[in-house]
Backbone bond lengths (Angstrom), bond angles and torsions (degrees), N, CA, C in turn:
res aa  C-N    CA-C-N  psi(-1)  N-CA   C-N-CA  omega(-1)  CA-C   N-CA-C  phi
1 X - - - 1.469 - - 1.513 107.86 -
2 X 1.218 116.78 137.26 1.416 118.80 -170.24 1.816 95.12 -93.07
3 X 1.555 90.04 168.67 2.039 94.09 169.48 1.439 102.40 -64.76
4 X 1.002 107.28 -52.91 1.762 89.20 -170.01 1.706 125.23 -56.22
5 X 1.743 103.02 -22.69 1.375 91.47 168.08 1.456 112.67 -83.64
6 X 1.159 118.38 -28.78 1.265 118.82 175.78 1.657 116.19 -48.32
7 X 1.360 102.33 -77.87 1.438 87.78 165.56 1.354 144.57 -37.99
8 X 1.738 107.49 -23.73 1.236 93.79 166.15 1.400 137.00 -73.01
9 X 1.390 100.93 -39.75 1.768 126.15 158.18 1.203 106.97 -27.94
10 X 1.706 133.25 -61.58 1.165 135.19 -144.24 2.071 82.75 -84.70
11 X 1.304 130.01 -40.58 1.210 109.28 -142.41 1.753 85.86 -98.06
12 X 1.474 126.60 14.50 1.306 134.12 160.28 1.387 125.53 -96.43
13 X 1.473 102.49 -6.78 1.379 95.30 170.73 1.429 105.06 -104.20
14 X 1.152 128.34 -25.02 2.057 135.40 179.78 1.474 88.90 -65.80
15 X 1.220 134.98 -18.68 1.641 121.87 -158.30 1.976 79.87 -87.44
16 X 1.122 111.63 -68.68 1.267 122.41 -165.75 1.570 117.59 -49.64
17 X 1.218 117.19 -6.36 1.415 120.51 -164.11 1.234 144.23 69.79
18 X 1.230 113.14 -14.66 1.488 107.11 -143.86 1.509 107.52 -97.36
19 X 1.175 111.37 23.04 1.675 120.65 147.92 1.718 118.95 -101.01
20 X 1.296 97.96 135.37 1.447 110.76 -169.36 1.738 99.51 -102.59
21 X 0.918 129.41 -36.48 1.195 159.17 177.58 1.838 128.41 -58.72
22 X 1.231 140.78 -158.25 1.238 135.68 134.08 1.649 104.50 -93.39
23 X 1.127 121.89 145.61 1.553 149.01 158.03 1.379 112.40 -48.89
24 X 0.981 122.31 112.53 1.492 125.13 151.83 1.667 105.60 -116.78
25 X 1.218 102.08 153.89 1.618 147.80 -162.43 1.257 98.45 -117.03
26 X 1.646 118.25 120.28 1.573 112.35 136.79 1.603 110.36 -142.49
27 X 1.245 83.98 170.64 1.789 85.12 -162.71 1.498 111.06 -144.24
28 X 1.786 97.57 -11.47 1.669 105.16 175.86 1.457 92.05 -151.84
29 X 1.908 108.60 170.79 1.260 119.44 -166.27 1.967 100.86 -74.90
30 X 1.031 125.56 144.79 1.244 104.44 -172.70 1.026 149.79 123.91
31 X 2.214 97.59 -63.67 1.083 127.30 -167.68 1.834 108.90 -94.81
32 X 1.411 127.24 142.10 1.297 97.12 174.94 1.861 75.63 -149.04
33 X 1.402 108.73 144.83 1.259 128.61 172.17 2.005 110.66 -121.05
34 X 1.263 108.29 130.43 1.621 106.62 -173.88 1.638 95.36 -114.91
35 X 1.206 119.24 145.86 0.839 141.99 160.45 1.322 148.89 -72.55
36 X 1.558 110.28 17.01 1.345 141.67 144.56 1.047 128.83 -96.07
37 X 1.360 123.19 -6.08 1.663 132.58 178.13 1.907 85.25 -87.33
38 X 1.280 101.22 120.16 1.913 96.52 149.67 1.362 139.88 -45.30
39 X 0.866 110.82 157.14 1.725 109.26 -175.80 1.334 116.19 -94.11
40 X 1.284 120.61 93.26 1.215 141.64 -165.94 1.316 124.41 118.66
41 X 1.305 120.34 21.40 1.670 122.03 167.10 1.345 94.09 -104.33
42 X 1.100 106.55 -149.94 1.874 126.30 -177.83 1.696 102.50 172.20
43 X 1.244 117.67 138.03 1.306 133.67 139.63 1.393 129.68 -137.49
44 X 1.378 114.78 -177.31 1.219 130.18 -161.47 1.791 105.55 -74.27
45 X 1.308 116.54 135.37 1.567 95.33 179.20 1.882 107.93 -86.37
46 X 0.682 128.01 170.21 1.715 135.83 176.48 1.500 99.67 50.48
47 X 1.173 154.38 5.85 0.995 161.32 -175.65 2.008 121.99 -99.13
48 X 1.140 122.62 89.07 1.493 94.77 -173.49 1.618 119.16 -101.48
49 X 1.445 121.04 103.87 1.355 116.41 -150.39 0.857 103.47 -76.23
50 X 1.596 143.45 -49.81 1.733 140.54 149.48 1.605 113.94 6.29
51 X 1.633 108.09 -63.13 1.327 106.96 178.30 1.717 114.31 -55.09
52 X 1.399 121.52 -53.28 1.226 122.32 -142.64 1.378 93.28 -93.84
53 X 1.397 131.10 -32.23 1.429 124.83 160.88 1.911 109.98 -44.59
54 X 0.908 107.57 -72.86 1.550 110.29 -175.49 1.540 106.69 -80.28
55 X 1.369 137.72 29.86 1.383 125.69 150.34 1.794 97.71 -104.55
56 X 1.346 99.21 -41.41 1.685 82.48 -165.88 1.423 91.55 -67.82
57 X 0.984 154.07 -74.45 1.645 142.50 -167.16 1.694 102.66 -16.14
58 X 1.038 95.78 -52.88 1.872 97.31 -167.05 1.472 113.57 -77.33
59 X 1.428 114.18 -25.03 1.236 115.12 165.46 1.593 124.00 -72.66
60 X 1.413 103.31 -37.38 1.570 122.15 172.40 1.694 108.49 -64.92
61 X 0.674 115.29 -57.80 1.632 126.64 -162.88 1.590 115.24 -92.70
62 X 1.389 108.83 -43.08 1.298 120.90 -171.25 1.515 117.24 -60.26
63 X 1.485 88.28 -55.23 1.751 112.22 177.21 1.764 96.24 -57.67
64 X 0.987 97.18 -78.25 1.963 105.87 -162.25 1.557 92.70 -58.45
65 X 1.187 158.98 52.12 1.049 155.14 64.64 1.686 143.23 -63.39
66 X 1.455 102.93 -21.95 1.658 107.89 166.16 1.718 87.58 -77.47
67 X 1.342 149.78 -51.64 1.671 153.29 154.45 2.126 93.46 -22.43
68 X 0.575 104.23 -97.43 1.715 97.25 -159.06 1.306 108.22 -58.28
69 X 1.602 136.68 -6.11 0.905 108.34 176.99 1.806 109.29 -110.53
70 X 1.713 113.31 10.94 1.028 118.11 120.51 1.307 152.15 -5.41
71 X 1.312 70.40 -80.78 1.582 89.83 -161.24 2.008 108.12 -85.96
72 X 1.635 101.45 -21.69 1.323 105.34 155.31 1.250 124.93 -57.26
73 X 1.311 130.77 -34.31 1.309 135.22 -153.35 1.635 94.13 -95.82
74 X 1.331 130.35 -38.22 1.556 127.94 -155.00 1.527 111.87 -99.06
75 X 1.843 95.91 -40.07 1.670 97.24 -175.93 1.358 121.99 -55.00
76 X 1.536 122.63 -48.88 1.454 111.23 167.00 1.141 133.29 -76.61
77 X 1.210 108.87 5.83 1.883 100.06 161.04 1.687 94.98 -101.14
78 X 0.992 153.35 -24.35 1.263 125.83 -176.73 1.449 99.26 -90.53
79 X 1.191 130.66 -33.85 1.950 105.85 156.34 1.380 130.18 -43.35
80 X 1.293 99.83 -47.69 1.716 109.74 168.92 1.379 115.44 -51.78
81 X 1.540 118.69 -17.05 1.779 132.10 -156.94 1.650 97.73 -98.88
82 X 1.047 86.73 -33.76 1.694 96.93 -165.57 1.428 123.59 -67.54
83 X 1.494 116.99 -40.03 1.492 131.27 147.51 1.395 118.27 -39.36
84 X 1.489 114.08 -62.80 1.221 104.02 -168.90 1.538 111.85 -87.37
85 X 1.253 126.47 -14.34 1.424 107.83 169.66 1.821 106.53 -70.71
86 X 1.707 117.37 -22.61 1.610 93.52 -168.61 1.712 89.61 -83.54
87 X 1.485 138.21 22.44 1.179 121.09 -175.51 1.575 109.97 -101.44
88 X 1.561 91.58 -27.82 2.186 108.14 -179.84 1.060 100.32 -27.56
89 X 1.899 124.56 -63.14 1.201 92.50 -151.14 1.152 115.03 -114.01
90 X 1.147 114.48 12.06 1.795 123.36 159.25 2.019 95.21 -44.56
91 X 1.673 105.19 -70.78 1.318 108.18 -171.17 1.185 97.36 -28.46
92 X 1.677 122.13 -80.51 1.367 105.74 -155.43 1.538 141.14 -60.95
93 X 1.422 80.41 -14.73 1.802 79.48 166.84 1.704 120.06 -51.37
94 X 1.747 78.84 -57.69 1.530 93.26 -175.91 1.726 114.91 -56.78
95 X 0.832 136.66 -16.85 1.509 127.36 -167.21 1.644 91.14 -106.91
96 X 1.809 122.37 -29.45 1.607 101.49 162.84 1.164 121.79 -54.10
97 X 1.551 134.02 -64.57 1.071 160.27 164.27 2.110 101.55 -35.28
98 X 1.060 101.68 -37.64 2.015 81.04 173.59 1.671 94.95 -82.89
99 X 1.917 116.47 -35.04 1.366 85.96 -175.15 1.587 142.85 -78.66
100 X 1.980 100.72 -0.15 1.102 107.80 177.90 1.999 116.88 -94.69
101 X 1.656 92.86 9.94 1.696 92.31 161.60 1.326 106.59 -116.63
102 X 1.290 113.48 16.76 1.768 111.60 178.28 1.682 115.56 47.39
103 X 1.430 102.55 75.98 1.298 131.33 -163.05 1.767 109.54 -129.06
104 X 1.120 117.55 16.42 1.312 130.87 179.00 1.641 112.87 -141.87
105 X 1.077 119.87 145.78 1.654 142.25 -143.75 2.091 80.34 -56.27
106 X 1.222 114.32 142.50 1.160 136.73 148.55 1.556 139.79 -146.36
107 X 0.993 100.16 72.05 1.967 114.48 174.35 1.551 131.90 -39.29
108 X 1.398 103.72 -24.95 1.493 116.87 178.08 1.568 111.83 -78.18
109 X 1.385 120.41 139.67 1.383 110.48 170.89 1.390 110.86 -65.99
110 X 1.736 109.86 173.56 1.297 108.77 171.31 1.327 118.25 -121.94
111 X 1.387 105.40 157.87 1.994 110.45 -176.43 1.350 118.16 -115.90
112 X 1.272 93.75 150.64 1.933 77.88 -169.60 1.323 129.93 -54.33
113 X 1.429 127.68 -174.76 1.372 101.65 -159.44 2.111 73.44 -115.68
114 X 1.270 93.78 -178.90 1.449 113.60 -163.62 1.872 90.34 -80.38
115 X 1.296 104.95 160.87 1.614 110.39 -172.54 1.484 108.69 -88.97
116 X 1.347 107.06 112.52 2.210 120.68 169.28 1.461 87.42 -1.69
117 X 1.146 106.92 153.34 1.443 151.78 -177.34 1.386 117.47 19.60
118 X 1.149 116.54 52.33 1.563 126.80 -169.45 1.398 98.34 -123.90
119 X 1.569 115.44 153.15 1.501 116.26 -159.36 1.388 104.04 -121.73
120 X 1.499 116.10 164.11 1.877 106.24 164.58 1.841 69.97 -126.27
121 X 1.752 109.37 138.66 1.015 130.25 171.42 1.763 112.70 -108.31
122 X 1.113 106.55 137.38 2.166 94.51 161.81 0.965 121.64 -69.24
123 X 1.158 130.12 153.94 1.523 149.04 179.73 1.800 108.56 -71.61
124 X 1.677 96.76 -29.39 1.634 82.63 -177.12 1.791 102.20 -101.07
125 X 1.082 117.24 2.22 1.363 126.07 171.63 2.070 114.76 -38.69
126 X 1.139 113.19 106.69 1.696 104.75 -173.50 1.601 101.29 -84.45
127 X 1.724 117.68 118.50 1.224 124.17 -179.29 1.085 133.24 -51.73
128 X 1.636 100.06 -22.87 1.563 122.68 166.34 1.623 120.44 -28.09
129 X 1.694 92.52 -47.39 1.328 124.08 -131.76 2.065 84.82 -98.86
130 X 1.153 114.95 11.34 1.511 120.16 175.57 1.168 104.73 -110.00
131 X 1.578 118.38 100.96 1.464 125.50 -156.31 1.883 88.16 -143.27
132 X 0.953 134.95 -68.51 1.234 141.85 161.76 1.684 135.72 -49.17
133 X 1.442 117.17 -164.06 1.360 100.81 -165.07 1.454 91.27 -159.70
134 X 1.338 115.00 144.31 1.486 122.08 173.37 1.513 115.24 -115.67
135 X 1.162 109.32 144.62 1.746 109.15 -172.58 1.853 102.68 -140.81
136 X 1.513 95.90 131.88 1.148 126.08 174.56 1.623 146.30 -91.12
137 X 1.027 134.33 85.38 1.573 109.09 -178.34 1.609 102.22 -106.51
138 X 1.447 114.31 117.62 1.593 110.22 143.69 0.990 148.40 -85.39
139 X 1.250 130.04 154.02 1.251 133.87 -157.74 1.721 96.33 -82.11
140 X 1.667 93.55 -141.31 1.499 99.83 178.64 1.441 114.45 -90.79
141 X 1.194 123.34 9.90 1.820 128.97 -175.82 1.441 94.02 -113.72
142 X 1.400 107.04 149.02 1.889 113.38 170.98 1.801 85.54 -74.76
143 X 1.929 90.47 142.81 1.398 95.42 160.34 1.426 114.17 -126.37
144 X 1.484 114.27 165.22 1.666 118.82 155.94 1.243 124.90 -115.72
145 X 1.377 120.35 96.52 1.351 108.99 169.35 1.269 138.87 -90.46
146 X 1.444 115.03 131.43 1.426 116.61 165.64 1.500 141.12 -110.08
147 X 1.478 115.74 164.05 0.964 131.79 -167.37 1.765 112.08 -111.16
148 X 1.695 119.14 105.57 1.032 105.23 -153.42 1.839 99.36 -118.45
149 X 1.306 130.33 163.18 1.171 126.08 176.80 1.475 120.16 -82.98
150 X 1.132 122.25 96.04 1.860 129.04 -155.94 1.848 97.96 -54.23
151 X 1.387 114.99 -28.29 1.556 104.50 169.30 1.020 139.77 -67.80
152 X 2.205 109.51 -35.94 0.891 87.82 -163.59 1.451 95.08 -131.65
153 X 1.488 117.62 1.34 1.741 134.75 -175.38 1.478 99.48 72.38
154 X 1.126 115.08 43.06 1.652 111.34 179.17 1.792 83.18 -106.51
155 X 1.987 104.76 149.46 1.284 113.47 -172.81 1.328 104.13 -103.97
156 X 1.837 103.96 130.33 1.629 111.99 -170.38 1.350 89.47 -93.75
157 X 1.122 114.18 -83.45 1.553 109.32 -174.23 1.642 128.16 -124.00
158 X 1.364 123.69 173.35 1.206 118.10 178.99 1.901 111.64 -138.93
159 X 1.026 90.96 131.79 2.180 87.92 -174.83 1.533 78.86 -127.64
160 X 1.979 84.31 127.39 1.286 112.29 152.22 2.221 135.19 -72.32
161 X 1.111 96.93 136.04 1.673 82.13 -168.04 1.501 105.41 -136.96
162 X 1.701 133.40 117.23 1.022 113.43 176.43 1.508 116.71 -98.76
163 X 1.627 88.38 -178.02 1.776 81.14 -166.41 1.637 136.38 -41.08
164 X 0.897 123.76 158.79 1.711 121.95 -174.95 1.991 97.91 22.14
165 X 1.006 80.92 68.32 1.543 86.90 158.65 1.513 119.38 -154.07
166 X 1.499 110.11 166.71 1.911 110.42 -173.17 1.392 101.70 -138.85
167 X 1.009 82.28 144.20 2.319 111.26 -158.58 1.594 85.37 -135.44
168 X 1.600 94.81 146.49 1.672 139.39 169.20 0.913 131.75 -138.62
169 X 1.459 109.12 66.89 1.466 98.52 -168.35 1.693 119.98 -101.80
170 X 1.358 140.28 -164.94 1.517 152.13 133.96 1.149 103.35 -21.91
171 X 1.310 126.42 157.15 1.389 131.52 151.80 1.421 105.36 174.54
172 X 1.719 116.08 139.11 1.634 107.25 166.94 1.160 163.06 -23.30
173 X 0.606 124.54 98.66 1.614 117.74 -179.58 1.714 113.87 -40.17
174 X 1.393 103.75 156.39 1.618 103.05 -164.20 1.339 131.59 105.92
175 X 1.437 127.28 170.85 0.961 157.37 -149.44 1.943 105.29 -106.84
176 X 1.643 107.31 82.69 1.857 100.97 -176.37 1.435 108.69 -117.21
177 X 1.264 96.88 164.62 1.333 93.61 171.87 2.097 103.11 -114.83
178 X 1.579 100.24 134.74 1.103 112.36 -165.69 1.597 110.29 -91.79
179 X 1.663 117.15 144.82 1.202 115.33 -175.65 1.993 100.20 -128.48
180 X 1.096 114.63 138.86 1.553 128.99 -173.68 1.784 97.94 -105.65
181 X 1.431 113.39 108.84 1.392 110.78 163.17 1.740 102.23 -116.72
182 X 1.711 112.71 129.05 1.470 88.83 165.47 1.369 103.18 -144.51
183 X 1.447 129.33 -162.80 0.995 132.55 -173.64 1.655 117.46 152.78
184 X 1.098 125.47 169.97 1.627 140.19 -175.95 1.250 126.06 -74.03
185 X 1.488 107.12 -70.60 1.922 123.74 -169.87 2.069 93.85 -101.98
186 X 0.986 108.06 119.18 1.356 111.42 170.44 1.719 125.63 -96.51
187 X 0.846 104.27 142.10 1.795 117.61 -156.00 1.685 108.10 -128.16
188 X 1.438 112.29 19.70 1.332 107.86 166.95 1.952 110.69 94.69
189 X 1.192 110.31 175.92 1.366 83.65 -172.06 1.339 103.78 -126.08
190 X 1.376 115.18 52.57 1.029 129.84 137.12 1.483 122.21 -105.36
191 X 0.966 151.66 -42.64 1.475 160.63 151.68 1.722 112.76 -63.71
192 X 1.064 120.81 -29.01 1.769 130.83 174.44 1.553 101.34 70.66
193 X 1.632 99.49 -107.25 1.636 103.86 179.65 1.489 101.78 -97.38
194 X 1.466 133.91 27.90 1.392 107.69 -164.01 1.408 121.79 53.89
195 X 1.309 104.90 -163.78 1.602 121.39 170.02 1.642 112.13 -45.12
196 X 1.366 125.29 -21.16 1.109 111.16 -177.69 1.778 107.12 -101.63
197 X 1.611 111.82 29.44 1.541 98.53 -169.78 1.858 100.58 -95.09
198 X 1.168 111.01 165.93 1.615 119.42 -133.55 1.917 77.68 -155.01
199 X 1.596 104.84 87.56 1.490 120.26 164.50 1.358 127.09 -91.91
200 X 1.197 136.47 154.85 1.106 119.63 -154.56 1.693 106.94 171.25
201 X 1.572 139.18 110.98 1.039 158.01 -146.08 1.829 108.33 -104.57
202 X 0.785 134.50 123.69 1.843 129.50 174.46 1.509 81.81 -72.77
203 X 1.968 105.12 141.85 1.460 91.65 172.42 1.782 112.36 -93.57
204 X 0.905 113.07 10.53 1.656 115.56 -178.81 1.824 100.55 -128.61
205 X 1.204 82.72 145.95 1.730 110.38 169.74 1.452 106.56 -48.48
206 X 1.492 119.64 126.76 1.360 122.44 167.62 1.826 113.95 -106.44
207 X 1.265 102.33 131.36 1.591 122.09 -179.23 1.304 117.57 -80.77
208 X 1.383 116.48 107.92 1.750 115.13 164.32 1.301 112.35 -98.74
209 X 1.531 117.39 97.94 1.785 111.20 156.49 1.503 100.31 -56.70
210 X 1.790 100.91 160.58 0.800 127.76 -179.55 1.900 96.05 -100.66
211 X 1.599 106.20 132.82 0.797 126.63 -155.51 1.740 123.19 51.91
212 X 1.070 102.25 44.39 1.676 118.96 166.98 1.282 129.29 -145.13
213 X 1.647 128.46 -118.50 0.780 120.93 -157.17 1.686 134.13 -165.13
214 X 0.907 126.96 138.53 1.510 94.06 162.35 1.693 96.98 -152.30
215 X 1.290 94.39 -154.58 2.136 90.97 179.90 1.948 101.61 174.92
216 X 1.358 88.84 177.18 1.615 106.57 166.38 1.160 119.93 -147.85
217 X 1.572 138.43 124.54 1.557 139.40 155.06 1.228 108.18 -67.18
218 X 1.408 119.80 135.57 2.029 123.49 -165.45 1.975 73.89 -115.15
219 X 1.156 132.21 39.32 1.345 113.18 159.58 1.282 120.15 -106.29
220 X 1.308 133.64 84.60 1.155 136.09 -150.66 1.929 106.44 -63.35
221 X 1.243 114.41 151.70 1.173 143.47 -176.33 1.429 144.25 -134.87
222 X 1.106 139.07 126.63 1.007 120.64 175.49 1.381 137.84 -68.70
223 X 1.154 104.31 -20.34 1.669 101.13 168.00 1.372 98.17 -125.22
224 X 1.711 119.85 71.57 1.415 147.64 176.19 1.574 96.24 -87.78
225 X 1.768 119.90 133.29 0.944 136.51 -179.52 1.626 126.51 -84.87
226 X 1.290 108.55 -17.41 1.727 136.48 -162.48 1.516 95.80 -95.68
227 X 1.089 154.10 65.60 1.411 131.34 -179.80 1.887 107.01 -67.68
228 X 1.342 108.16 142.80 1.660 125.16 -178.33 1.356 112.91 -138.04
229 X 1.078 102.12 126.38 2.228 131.08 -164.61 1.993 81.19 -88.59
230 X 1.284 123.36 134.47 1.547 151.11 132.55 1.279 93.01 -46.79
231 X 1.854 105.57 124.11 0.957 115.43 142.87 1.724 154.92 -79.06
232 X 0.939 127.92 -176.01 1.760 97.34 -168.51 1.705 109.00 -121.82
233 X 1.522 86.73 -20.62 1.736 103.21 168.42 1.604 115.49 -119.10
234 X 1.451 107.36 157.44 1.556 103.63 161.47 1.225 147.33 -74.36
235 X 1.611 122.85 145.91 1.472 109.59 -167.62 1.344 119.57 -59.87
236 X 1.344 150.38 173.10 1.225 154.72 -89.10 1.581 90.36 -166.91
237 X 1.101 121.02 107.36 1.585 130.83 -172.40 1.269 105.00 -50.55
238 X 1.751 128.80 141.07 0.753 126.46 178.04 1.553 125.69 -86.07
């Protein structure tokens, strides 16, 4: 069948109606021609190039711009982040260390501090239970150390220590967790150093054999063996 009969066929059957539908044409095994494509284009059959032209663009371009503008938006604030988190804990050193030379505003008078190696004990403390010995060195700040119950934060004991000085005293037997308060001008032991008191937690459990020992040097170091967590509240009046 030539085009021209073809075409005529095709424009004899649209006259007649009897497609409800679009028209398709075939004329070989295989071949299928529709009758909404114009006469004289061509495309691909099962193929829709419209799509794949304008997806890869959007995949190419689209993406690697939601990517850089990413990465615009985040990189300089987490550079900006990065300074000041390695600065945190410089600060806190520094503001422990001014508060254990009493280097920050204090208005209150001061009272003497309690006499080297003397203890405030608890009342529910069992005497039994004083089998061991605690040992002290302070630095240049008066300290108080305590001895706290890791179960229940109830306070076993407390040894007084003044500056650059070393204490031996009694102390429980067992398993405590130790607390470091120190400071300069003393304010009683309810207030401690005031504004200049300088709290501070051992971060591991300290062991008292019975009939032994244990202790702390408050001379800080750099290759110091004891690591101690800042506290965020004040100690708990005695």
């Amino acid at each position: 069948m030539g085009l021209s009969d073809r075409d005529y066929m095709r424009d004899q059957y649209r006259k007649r109606g009897a497609a409800s539908s679009i028209p398709v044409w075939k004329d070989k095994k295989g071949r299928v021609e529709r009758d909404d494509v114009p006469l004289g284009s061509a495309s691909w059959v099962g193929k829709n190039t419209e799509f794949d032209e304008y997806d890869r663009i959007a995949m190419r371009y689209g993406r690697r711009r939601r990517t850089r503008t990413g990465r615009a938006g985040w990189t300089p604030a987490l550079r900006g982040l990065i300074p000041i988190l390695c600065l945190v804990p410089v600060a806190i050193g520094i503001l422990a260390d001014a508060k254990r030379r009493g280097w920050l505003p204090d208005f209150q008078p001061a009272i003497t501090f309690p006499e080297s190696g003397s203890v405030a004990v608890a009342r529910t403390l069992p005497l039994g239970l004083v089998q061991s010995r605690l040992r002290v060195s302070a630095a240049e700040a008066n300290a108080v150390v305590q001895l706290i119950d890791a179960d229940t934060g109830a306070h076993a004991l407390s040894v007084f220590v003044a500056a650059n000085d070393d204490v031996d005293v009694p102390a429980p037997a067992g398993r405590w967790r130790m607390r470091i308060i120190e400071g300069q001008n003393w304010h009683g032991p309810k207030d401690f150093f005031g504004p200049n008191t300088q709290f501070e937690t051992v971060a591991k459990l300290m062991d008292f054999p019975a009939r032994g020992g244990n202790g702390i040097n408050l001379h800080r170091r750099f290759d110091g063996n004891l690591p101690t967590r800042q506290m965020l509240t004040g100690p708990d009046p005695l």
